[in-house]
VMD Tcl script that builds the backbone (N, CA, C; Angstrom):
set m [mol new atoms 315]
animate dup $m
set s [atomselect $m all]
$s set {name element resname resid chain x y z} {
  {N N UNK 1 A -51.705 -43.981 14.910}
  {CA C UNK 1 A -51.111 -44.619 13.759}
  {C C UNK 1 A -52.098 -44.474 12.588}
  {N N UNK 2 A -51.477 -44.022 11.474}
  {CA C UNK 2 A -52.825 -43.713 10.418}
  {C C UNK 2 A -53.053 -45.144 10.129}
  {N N UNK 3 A -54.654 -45.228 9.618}
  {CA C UNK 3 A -55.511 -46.375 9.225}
  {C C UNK 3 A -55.252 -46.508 7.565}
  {N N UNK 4 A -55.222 -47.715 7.153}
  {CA C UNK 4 A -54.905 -47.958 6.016}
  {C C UNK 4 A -56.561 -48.493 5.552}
  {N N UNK 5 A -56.664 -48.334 3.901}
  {CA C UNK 5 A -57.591 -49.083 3.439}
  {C C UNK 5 A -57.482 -49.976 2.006}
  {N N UNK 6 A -58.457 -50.579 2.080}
  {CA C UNK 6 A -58.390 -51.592 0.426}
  {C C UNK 6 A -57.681 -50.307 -0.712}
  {N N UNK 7 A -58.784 -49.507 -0.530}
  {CA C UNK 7 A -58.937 -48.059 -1.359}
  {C C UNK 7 A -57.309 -47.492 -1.710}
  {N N UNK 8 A -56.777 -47.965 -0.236}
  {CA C UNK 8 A -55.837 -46.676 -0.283}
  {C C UNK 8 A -54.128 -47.303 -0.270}
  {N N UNK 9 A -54.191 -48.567 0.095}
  {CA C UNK 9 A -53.207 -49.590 0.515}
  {C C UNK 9 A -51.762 -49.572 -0.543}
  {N N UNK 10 A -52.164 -49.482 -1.979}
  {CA C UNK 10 A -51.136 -49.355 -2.976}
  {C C UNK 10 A -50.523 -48.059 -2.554}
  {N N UNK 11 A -51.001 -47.171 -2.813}
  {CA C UNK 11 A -50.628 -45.791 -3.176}
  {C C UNK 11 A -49.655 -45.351 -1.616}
  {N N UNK 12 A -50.125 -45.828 -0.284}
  {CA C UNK 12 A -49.598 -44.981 0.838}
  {C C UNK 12 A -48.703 -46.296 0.943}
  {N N UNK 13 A -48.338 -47.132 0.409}
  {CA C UNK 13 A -47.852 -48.690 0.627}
  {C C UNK 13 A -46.898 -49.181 -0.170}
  {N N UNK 14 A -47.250 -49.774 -1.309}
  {CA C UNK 14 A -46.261 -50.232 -2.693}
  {C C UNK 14 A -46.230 -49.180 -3.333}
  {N N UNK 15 A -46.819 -47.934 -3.923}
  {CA C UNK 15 A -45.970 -47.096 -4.649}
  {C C UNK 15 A -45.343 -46.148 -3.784}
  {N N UNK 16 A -45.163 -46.139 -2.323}
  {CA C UNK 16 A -44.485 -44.911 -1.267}
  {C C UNK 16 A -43.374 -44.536 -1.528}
  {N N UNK 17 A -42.727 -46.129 -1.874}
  {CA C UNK 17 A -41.382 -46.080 -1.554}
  {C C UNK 17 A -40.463 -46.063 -0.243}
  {N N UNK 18 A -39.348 -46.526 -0.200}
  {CA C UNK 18 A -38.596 -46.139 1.105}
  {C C UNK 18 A -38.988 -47.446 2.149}
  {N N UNK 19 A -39.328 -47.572 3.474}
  {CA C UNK 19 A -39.641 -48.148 4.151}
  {C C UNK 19 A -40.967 -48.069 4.932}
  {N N UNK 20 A -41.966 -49.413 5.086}
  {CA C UNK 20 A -43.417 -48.399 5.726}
  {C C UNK 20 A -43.530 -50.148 6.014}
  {N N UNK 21 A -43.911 -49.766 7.515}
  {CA C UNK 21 A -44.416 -50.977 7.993}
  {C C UNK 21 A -45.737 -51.179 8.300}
  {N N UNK 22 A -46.372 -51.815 7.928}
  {CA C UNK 22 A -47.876 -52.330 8.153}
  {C C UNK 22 A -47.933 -52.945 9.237}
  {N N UNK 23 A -49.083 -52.629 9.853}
  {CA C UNK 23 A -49.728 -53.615 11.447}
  {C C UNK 23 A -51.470 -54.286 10.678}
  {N N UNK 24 A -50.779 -55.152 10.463}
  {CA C UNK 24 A -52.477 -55.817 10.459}
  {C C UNK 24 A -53.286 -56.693 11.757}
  {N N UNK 25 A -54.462 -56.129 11.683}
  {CA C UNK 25 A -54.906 -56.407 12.970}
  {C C UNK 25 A -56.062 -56.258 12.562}
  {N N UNK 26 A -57.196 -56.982 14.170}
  {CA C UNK 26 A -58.278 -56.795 13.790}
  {C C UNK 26 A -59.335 -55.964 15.186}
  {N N UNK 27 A -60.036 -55.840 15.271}
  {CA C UNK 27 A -60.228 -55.313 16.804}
  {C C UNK 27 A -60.278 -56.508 17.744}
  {N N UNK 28 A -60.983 -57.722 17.420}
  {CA C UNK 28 A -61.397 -58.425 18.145}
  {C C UNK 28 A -59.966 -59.436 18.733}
  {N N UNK 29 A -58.344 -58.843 18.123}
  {CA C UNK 29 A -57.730 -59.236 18.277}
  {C C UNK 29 A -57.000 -58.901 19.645}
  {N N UNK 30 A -57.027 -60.079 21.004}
  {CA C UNK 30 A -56.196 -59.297 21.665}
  {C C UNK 30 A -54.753 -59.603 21.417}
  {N N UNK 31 A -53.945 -60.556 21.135}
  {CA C UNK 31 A -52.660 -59.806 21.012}
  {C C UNK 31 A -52.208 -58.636 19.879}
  {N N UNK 32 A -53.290 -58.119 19.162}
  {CA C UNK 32 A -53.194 -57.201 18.192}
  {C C UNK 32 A -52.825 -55.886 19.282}
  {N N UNK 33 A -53.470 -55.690 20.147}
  {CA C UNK 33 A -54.052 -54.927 21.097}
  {C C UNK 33 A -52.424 -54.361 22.226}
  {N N UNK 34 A -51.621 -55.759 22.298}
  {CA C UNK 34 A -50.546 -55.927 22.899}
  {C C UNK 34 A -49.441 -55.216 21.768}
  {N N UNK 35 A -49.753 -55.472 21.003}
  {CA C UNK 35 A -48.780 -55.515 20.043}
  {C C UNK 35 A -48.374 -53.604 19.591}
  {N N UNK 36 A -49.793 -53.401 19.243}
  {CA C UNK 36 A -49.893 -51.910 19.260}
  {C C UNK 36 A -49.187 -51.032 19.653}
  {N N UNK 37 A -48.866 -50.530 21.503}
  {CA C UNK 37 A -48.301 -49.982 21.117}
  {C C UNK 37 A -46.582 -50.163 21.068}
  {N N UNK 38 A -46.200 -50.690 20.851}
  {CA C UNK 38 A -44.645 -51.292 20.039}
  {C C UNK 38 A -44.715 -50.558 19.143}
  {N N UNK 39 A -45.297 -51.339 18.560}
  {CA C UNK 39 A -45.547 -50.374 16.704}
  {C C UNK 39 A -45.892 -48.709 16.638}
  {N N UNK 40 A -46.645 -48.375 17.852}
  {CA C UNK 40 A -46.595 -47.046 18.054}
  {C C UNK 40 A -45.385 -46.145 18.187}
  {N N UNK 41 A -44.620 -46.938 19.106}
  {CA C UNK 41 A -43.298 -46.290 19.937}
  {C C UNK 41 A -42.347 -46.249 19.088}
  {N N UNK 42 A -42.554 -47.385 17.825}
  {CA C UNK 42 A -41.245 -47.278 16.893}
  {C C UNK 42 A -41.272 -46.205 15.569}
  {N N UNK 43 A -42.573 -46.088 15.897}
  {CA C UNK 43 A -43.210 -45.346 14.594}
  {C C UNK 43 A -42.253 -43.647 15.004}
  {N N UNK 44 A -42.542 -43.782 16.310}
  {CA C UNK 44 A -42.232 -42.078 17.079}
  {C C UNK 44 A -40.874 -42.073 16.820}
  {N N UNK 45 A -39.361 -43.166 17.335}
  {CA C UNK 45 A -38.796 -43.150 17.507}
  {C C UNK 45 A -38.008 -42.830 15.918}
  {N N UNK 46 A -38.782 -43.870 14.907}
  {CA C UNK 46 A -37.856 -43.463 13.633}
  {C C UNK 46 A -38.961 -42.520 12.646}
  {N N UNK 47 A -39.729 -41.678 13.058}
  {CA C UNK 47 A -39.801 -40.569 12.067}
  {C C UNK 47 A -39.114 -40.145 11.408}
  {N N UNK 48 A -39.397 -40.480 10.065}
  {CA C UNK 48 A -38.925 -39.438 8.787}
  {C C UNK 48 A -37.996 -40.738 8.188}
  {N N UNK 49 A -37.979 -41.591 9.208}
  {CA C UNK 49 A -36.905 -43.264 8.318}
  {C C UNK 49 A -37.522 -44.132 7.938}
  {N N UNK 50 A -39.155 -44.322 8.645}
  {CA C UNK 50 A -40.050 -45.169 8.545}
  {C C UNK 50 A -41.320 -44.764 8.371}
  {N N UNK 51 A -42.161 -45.236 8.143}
  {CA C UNK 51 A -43.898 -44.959 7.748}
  {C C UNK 51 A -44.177 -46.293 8.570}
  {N N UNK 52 A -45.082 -45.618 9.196}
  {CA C UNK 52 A -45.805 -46.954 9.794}
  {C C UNK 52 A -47.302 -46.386 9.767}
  {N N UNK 53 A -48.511 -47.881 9.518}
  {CA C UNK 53 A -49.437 -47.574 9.368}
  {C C UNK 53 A -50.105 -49.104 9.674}
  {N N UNK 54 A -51.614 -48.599 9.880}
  {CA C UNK 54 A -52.387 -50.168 10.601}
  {C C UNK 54 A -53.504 -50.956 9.339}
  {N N UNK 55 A -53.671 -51.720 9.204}
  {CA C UNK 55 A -54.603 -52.285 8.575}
  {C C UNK 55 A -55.837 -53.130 8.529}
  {N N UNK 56 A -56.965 -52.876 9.235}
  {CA C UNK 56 A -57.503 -53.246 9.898}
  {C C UNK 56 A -58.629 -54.403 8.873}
  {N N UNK 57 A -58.269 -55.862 9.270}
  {CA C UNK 57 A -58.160 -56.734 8.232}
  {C C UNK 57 A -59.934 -57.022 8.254}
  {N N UNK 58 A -60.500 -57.015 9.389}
  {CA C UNK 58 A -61.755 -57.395 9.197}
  {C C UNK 58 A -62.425 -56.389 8.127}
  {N N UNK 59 A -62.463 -55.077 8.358}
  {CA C UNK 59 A -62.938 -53.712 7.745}
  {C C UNK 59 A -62.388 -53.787 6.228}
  {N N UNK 60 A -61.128 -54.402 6.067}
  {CA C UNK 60 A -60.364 -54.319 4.761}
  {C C UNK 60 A -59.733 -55.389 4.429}
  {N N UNK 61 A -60.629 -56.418 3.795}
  {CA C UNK 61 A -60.236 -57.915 3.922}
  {C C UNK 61 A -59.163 -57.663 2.800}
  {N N UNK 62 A -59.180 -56.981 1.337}
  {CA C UNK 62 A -58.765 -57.376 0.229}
  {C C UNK 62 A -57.266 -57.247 0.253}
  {N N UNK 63 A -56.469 -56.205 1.132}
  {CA C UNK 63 A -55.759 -55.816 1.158}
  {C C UNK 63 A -54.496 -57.095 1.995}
  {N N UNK 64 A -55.687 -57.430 3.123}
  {CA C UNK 64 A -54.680 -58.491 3.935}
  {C C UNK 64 A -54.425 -59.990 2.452}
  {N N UNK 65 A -55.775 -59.970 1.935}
  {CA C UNK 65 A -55.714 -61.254 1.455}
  {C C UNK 65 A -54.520 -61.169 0.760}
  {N N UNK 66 A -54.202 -60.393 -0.461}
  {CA C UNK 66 A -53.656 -59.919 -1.484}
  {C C UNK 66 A -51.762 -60.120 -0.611}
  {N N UNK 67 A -51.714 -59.699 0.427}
  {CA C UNK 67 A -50.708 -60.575 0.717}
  {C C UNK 67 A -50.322 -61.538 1.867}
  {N N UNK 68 A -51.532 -62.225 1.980}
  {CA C UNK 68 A -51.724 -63.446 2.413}
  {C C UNK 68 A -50.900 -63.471 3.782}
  {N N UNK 69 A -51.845 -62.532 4.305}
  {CA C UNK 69 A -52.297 -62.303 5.761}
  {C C UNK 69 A -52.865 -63.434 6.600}
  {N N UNK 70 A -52.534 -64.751 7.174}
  {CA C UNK 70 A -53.025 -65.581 7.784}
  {C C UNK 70 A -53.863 -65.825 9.057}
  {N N UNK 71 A -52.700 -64.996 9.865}
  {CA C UNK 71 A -53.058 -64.848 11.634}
  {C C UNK 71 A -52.674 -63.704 11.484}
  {N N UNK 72 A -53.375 -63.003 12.716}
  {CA C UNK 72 A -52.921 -62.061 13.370}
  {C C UNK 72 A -52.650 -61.973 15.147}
  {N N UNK 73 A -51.791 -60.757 14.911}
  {CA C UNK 73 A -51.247 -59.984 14.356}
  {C C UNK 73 A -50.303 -60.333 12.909}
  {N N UNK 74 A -49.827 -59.438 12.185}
  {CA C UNK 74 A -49.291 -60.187 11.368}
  {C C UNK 74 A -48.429 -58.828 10.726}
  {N N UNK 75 A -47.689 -58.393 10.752}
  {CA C UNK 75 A -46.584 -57.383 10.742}
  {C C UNK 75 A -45.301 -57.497 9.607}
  {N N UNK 76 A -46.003 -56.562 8.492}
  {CA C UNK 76 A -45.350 -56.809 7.413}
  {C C UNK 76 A -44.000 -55.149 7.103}
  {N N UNK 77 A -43.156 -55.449 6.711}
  {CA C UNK 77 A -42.156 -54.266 6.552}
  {C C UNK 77 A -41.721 -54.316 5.134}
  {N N UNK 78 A -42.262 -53.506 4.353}
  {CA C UNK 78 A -41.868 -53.096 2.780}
  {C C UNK 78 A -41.112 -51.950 2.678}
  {N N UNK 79 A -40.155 -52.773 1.975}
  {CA C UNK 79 A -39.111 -51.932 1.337}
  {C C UNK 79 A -39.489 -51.847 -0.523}
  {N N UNK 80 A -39.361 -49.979 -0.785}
  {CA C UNK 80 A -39.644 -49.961 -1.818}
  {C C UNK 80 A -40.743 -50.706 -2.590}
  {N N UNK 81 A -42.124 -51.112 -1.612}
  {CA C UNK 81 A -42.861 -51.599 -2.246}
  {C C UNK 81 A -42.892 -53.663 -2.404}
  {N N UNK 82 A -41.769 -53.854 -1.978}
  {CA C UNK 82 A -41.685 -55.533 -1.493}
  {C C UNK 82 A -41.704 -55.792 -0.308}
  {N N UNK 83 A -42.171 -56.753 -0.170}
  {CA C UNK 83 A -42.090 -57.218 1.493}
  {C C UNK 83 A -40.479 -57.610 1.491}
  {N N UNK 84 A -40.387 -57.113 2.938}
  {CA C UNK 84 A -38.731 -57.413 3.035}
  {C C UNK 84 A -38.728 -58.013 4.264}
  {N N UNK 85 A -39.759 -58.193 5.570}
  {CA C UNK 85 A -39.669 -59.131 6.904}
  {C C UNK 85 A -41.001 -58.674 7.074}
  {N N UNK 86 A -41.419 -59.905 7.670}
  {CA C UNK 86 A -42.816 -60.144 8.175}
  {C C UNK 86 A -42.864 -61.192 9.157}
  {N N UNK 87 A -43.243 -60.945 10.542}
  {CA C UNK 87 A -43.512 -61.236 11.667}
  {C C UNK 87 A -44.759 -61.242 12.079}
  {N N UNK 88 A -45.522 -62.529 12.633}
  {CA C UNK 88 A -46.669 -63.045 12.755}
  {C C UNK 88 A -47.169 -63.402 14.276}
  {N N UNK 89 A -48.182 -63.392 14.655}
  {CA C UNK 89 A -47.966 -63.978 16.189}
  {C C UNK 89 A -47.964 -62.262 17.031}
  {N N UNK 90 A -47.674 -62.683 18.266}
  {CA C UNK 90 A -47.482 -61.100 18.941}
  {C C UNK 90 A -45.985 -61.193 19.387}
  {N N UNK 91 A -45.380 -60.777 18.650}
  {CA C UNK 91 A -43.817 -61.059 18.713}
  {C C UNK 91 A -42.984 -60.014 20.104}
  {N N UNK 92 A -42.588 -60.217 20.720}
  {CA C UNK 92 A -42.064 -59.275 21.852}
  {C C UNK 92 A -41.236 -58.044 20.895}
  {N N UNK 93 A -41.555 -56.663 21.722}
  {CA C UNK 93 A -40.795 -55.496 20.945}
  {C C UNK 93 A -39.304 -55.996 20.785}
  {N N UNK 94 A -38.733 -57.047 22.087}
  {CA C UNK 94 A -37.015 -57.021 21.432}
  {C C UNK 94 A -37.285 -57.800 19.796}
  {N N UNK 95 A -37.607 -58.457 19.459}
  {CA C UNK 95 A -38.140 -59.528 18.123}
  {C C UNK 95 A -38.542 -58.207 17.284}
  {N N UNK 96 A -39.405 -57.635 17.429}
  {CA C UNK 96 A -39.690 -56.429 16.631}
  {C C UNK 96 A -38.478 -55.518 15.890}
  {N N UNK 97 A -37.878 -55.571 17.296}
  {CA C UNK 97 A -37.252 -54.162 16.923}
  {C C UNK 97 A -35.651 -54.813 15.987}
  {N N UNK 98 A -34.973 -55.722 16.923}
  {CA C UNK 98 A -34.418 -56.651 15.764}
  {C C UNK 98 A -34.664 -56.804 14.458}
  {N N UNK 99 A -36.057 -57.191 13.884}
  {CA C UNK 99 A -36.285 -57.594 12.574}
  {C C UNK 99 A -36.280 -56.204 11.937}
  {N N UNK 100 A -36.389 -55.044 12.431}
  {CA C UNK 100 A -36.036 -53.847 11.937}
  {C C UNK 100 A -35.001 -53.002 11.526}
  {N N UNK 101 A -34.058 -53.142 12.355}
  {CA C UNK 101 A -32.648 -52.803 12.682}
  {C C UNK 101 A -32.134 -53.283 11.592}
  {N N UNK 102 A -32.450 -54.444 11.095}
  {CA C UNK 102 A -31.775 -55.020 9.894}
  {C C UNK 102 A -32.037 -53.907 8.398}
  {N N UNK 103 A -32.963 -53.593 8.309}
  {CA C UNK 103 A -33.661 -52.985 7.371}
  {C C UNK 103 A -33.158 -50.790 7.636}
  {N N UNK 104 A -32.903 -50.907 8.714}
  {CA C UNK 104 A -32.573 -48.928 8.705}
  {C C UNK 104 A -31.627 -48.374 8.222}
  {N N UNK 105 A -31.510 -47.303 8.028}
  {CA C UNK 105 A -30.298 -46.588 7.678}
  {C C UNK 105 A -29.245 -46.738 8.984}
}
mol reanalyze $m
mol bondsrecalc $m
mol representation Tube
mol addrep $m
C-alpha cells in the first residue's frame, strides 16, 4: 500500500480527486496491524475505482492532526477531496466494506 506523508498528503489526497481511502496507523498499533490487510484486499479488488494509501501517524503527525485523527486505526474515505466516511476502532472487513459500497460506482 503506498505510504503517505505530511509532504505529500494534499497533492496524492485532497487535490487527487475521485475516491482514495486513507489507513492511518501507527506501527506500535496492533489492531492497525489487523486491520491492514482488509485495506490491502480492497485496494486489489477495486483498482482503477479507488486509491488507497497508509498514513503513518507517528512518522507524520501533521497530516493525522489536520484531520483530527484521534484513535487508531482510524480510516478515512475522501471523495473529491472531502471526507465522505470515516471509521475508527478496528472495524471488521464486513463494516469496512459496507461503509464503502455506499460510496462506488
Amino acid at each position: 500500500m503506498p505510504a503517505l506523508t505530511d509532504a505529500d498528503f494534499d497533492a496524492r489526497v485532497i487535490d487527487a480527486g475521485g475516491l482514495v481511502l486513507v489507513d492511518f496507523w501507527a506501527p506500535w498499533c496492533g489492531p492497525c496491524a489487523k486491520v491492514s490487510p482488509v485495506i490491502e484486499a480492497l485496494a486489489a479488488e477495486h483498482a482503477g475505482t479507488l486509491a488507497v494509501a497508509a498514513l503513518d501517524v507517528e512518522a507524520h503527525p501533521a497530516a493525522a492532526a489536520r484531520h483530527a485523527v484521534l484513535s487508531l486505526p482510524t480510516i478515512i474515505l475522501f471523495r473529491d477531496g472531502a471526507e465522505a466516511e470515516r471509521l475508527t476502532g478496528a472495524p471488521s472487513a464486513k463494516k469496512i466494506r459496507r461503509a464503502l459500497e455506499k460510496h462506488l460506482p
